[in-house]
Chimera marker file (.cmm) of the C-alpha trace (Angstrom):
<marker_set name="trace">
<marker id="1" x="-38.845" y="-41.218" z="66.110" r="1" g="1" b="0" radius="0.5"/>
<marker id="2" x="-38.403" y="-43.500" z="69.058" r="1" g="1" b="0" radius="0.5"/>
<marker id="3" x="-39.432" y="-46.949" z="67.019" r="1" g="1" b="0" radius="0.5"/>
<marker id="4" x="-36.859" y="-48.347" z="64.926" r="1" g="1" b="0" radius="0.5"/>
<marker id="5" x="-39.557" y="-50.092" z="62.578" r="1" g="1" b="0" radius="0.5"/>
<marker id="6" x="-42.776" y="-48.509" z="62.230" r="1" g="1" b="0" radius="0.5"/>
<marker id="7" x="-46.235" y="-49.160" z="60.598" r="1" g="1" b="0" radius="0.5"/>
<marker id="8" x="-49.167" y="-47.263" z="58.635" r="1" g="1" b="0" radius="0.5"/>
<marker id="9" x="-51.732" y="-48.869" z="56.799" r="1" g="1" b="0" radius="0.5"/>
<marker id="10" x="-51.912" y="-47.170" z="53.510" r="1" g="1" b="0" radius="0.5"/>
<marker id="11" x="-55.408" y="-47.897" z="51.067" r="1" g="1" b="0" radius="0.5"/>
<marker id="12" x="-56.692" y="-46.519" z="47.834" r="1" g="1" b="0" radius="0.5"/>
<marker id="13" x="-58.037" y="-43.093" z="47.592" r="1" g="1" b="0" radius="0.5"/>
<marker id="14" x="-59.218" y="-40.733" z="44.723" r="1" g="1" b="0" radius="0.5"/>
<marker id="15" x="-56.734" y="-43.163" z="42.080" r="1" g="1" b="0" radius="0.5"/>
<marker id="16" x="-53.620" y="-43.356" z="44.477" r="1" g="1" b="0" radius="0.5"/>
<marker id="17" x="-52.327" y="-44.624" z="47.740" r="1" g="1" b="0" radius="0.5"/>
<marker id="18" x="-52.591" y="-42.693" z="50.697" r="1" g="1" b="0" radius="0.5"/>
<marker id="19" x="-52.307" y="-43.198" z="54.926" r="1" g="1" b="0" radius="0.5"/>
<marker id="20" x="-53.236" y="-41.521" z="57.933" r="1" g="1" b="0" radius="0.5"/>
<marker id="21" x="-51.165" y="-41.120" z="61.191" r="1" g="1" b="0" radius="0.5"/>
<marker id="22" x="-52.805" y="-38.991" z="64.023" r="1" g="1" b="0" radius="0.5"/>
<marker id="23" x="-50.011" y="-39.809" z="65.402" r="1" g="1" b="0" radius="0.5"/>
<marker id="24" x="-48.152" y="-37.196" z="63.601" r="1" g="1" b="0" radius="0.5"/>
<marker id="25" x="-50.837" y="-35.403" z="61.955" r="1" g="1" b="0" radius="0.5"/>
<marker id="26" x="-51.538" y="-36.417" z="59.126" r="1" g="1" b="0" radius="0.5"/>
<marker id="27" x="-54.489" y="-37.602" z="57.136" r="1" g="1" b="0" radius="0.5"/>
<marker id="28" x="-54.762" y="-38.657" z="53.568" r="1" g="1" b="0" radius="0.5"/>
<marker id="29" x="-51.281" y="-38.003" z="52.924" r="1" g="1" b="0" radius="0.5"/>
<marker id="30" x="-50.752" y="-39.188" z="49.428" r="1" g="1" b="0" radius="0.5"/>
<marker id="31" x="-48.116" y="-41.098" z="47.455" r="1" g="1" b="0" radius="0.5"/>
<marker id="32" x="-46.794" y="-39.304" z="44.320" r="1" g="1" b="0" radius="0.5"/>
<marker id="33" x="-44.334" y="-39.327" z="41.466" r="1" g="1" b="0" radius="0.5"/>
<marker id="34" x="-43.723" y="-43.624" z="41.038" r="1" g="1" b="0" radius="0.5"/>
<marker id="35" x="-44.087" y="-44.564" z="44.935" r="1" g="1" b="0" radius="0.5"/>
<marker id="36" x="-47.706" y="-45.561" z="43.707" r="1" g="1" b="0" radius="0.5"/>
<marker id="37" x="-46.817" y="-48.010" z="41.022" r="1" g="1" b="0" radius="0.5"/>
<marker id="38" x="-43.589" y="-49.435" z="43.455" r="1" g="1" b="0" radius="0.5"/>
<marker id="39" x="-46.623" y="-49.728" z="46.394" r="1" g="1" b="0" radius="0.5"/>
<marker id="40" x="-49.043" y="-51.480" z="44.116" r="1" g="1" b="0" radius="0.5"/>
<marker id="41" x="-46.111" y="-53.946" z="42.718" r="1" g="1" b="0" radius="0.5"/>
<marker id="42" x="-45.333" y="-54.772" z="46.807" r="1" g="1" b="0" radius="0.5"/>
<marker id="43" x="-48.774" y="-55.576" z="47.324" r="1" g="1" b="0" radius="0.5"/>
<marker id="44" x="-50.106" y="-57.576" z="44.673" r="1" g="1" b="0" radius="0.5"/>
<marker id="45" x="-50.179" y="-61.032" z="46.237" r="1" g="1" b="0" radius="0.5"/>
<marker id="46" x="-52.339" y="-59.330" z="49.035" r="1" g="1" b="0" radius="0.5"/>
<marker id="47" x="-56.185" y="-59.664" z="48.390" r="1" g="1" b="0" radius="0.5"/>
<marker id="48" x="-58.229" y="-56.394" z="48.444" r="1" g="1" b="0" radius="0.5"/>
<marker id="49" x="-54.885" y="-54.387" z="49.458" r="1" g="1" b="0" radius="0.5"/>
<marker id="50" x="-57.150" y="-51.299" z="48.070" r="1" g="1" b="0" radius="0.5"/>
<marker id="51" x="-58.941" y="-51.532" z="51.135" r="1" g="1" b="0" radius="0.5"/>
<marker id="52" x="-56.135" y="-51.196" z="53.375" r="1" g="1" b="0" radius="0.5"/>
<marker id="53" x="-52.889" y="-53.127" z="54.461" r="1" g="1" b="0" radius="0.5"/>
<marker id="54" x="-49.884" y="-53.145" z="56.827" r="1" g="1" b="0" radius="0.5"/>
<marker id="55" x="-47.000" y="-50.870" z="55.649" r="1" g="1" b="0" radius="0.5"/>
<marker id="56" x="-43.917" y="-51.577" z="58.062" r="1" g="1" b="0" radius="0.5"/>
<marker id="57" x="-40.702" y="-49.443" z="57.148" r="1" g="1" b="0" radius="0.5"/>
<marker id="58" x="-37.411" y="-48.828" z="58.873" r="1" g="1" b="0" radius="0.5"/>
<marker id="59" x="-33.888" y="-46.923" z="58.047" r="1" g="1" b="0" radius="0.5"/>
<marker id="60" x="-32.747" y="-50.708" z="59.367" r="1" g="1" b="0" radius="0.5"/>
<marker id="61" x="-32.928" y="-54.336" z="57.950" r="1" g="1" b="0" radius="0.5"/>
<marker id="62" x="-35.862" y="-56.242" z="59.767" r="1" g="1" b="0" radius="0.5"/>
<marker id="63" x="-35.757" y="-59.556" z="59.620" r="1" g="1" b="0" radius="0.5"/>
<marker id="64" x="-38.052" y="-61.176" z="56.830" r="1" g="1" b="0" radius="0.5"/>
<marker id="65" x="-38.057" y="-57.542" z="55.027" r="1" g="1" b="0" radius="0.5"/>
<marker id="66" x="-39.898" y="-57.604" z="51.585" r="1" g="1" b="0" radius="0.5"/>
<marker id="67" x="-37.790" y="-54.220" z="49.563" r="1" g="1" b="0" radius="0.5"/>
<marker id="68" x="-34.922" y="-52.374" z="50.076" r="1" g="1" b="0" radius="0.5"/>
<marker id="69" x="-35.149" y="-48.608" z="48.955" r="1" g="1" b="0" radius="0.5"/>
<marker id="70" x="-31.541" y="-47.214" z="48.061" r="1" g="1" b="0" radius="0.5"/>
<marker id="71" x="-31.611" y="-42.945" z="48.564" r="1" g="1" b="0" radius="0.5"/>
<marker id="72" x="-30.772" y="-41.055" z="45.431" r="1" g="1" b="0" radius="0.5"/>
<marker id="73" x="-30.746" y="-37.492" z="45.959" r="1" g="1" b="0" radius="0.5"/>
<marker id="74" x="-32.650" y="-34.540" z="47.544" r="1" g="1" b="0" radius="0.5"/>
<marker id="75" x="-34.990" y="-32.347" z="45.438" r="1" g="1" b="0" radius="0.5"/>
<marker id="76" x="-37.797" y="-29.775" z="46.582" r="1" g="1" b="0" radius="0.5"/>
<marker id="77" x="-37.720" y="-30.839" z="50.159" r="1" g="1" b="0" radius="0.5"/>
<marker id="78" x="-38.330" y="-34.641" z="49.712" r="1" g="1" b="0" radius="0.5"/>
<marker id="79" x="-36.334" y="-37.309" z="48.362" r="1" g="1" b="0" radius="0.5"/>
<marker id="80" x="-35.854" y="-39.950" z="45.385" r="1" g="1" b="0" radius="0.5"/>
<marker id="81" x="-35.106" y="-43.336" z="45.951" r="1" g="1" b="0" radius="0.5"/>
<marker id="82" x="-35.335" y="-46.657" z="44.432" r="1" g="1" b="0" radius="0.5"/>
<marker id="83" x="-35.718" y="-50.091" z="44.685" r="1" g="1" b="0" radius="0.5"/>
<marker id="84" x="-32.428" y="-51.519" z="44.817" r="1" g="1" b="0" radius="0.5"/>
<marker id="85" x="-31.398" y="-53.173" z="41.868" r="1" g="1" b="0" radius="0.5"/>
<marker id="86" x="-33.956" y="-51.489" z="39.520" r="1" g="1" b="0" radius="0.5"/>
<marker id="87" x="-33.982" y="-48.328" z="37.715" r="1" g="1" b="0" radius="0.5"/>
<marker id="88" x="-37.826" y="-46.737" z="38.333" r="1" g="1" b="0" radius="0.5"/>
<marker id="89" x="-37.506" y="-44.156" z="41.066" r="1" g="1" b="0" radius="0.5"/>
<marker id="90" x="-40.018" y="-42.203" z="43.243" r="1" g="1" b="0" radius="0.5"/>
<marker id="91" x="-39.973" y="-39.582" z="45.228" r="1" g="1" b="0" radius="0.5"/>
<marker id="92" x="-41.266" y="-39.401" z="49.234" r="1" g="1" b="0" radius="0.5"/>
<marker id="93" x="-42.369" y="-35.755" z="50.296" r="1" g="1" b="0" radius="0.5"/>
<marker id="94" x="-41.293" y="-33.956" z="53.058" r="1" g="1" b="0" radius="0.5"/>
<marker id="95" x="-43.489" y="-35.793" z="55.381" r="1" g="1" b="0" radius="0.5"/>
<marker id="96" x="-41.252" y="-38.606" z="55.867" r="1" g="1" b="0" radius="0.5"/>
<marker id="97" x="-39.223" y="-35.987" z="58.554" r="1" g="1" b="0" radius="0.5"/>
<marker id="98" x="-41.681" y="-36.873" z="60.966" r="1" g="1" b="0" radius="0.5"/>
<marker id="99" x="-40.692" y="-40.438" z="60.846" r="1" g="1" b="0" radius="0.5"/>
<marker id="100" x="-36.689" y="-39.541" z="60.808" r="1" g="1" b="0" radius="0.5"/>
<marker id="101" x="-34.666" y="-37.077" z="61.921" r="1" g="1" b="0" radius="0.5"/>
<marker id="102" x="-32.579" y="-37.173" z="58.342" r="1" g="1" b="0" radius="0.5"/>
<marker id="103" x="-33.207" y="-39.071" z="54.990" r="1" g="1" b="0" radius="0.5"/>
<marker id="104" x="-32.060" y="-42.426" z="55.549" r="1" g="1" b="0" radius="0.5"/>
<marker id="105" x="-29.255" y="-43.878" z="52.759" r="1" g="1" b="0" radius="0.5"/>
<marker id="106" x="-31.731" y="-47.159" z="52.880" r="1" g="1" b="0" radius="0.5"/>
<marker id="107" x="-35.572" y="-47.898" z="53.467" r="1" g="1" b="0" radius="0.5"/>
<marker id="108" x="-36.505" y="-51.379" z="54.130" r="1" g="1" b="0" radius="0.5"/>
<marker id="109" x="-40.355" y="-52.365" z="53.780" r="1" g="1" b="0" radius="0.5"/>
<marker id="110" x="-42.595" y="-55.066" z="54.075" r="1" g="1" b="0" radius="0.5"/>
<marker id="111" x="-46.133" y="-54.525" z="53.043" r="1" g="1" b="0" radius="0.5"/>
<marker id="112" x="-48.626" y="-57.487" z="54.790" r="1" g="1" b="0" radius="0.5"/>
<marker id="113" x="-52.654" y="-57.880" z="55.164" r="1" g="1" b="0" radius="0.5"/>
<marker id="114" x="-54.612" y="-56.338" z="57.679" r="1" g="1" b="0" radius="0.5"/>
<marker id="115" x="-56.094" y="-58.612" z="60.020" r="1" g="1" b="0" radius="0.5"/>
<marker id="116" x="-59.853" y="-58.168" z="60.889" r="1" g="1" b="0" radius="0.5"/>
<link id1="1" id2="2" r="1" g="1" b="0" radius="0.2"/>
<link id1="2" id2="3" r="1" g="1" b="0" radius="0.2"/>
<link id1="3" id2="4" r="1" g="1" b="0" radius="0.2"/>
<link id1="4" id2="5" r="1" g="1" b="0" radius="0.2"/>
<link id1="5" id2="6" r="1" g="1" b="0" radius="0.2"/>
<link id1="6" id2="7" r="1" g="1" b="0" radius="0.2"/>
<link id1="7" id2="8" r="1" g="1" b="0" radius="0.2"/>
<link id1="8" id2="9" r="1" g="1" b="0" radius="0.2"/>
<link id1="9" id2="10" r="1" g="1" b="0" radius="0.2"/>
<link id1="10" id2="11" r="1" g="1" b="0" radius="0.2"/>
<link id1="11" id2="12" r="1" g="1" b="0" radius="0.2"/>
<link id1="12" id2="13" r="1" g="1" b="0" radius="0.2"/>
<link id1="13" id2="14" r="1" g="1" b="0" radius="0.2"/>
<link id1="14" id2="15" r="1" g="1" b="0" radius="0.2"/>
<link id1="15" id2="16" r="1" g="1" b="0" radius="0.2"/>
<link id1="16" id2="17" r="1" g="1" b="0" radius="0.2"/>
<link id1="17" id2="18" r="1" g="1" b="0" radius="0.2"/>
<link id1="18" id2="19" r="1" g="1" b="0" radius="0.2"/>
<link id1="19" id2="20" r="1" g="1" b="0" radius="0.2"/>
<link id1="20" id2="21" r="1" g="1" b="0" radius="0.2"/>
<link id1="21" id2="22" r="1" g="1" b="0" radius="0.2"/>
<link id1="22" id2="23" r="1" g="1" b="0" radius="0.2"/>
<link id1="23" id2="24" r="1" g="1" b="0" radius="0.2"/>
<link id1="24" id2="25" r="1" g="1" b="0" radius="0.2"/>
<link id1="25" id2="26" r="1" g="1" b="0" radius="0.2"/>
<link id1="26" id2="27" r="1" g="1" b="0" radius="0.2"/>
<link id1="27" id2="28" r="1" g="1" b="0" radius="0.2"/>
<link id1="28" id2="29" r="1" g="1" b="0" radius="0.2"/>
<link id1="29" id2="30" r="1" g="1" b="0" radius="0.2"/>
<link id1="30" id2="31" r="1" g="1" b="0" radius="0.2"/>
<link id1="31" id2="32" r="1" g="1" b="0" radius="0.2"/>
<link id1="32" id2="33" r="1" g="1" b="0" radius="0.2"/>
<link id1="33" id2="34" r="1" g="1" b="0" radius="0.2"/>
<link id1="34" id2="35" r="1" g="1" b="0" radius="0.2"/>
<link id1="35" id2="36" r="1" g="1" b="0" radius="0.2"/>
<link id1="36" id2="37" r="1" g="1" b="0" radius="0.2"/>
<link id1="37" id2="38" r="1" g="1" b="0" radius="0.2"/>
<link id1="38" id2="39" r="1" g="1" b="0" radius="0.2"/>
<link id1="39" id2="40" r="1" g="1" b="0" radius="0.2"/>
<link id1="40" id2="41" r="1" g="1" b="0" radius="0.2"/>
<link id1="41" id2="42" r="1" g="1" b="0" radius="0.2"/>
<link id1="42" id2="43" r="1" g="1" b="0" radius="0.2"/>
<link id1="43" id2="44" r="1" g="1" b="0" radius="0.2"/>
<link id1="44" id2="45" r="1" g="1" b="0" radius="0.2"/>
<link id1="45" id2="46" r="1" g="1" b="0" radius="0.2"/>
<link id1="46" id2="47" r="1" g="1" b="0" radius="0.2"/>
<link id1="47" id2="48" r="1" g="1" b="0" radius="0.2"/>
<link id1="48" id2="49" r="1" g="1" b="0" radius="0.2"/>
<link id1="49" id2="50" r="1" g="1" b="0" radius="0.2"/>
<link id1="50" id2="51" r="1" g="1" b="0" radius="0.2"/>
<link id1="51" id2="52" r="1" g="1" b="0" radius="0.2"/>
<link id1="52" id2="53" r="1" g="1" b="0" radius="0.2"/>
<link id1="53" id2="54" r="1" g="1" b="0" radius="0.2"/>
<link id1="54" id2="55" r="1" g="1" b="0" radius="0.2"/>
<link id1="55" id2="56" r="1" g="1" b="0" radius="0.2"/>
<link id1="56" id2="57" r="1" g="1" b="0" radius="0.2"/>
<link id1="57" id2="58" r="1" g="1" b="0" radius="0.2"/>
<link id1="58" id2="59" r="1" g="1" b="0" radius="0.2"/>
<link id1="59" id2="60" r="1" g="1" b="0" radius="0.2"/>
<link id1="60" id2="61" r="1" g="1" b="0" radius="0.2"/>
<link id1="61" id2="62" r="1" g="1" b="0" radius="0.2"/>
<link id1="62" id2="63" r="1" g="1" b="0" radius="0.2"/>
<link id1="63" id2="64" r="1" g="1" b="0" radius="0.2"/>
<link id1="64" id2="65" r="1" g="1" b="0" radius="0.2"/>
<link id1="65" id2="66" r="1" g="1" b="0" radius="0.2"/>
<link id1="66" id2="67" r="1" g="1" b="0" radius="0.2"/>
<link id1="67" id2="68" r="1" g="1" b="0" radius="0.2"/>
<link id1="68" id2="69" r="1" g="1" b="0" radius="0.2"/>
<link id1="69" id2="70" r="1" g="1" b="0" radius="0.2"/>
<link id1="70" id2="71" r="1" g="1" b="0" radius="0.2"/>
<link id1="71" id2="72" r="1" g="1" b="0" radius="0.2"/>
<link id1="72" id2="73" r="1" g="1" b="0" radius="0.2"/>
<link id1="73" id2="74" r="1" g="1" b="0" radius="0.2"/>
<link id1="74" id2="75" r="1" g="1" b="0" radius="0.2"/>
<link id1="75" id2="76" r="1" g="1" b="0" radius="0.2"/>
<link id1="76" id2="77" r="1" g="1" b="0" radius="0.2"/>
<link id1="77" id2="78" r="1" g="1" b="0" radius="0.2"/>
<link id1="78" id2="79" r="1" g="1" b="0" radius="0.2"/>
<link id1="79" id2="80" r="1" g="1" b="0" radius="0.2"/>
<link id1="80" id2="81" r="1" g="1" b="0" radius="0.2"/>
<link id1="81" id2="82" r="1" g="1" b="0" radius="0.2"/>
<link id1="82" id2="83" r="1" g="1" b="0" radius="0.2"/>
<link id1="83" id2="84" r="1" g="1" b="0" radius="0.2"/>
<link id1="84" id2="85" r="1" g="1" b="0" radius="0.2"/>
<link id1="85" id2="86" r="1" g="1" b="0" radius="0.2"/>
<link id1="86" id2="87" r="1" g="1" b="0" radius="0.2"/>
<link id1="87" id2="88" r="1" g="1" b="0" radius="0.2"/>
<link id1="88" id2="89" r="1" g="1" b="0" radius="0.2"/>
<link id1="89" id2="90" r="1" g="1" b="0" radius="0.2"/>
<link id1="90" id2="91" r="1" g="1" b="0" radius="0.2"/>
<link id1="91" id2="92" r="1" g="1" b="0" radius="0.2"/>
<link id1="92" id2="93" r="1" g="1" b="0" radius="0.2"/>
<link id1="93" id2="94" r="1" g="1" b="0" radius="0.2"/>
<link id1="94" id2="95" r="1" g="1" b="0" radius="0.2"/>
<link id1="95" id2="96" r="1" g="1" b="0" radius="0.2"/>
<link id1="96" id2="97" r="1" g="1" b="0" radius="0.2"/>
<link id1="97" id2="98" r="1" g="1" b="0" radius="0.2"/>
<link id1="98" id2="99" r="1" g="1" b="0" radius="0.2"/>
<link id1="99" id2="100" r="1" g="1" b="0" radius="0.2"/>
<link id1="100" id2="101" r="1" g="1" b="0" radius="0.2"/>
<link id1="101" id2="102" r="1" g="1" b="0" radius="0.2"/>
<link id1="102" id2="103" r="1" g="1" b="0" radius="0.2"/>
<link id1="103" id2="104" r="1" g="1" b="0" radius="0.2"/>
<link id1="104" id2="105" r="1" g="1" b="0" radius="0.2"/>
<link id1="105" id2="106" r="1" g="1" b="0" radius="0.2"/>
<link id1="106" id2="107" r="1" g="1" b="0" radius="0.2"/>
<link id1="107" id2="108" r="1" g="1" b="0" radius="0.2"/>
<link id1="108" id2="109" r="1" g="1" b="0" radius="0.2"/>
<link id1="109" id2="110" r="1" g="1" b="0" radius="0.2"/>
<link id1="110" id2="111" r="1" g="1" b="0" radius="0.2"/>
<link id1="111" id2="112" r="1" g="1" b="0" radius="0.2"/>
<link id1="112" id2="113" r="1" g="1" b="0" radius="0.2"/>
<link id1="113" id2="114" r="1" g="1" b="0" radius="0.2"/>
<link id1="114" id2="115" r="1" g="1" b="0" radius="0.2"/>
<link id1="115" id2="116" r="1" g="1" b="0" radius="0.2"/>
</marker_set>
């Protein structure tokens, strides 16, 4: 929780997006309920983005950020949001509390390639 803007790398796994962090412990942590089809909509000017790409996401604007995510509410230990300005919302599990503290009122995101 001491980075202000931080990174995974997400890729396609058994028909959805997923990421690892041994950072905090986790490994093929999925995407559920919409955050798929909002993930696959940020990324489709990236080539091969199945195979893996750079997530960067912080509760602040960064400059050159791609998508705001506006919080909606609470519900079974996660939360909804949505991209502001649209309608389509999805929900991020609990896991998120290992990247902050609280849920933040605003995500901002910005999905780029993976350089090899």
């Amino acid at each position: 929780m001491a980075n202000s803007i931080m990174v995974i790398a997400p890729y396609w796994d058994s028909g959805t997006w997923v990421f690892d962090d041994e950072e905090v412990g986790l490994t093929k942590e999925p995407f559920i309920l919409n955050v798929p089809e909002m993930i696959t909509d940020m990324v489709k000017d990236i080539p091969r983005a199945k195979k893996g790409f750079k997530l960067f996401f912080s509760a602040a604007p960064f400059p050159k950020y791609q998508v705001e995510f506006e919080w909606v509410r609470e519900e079974s230990g996660g939360n909804w949001y949505r991209i502001k300005g649209q309608t389509l919302e999805g929900w991020l599990c609990p896991s998120m509390y290992r990247y902050f503290e609280t849920a933040p009122k605003s995500l901002f995101a910005k999905a780029e390639p993976l350089k090899k």
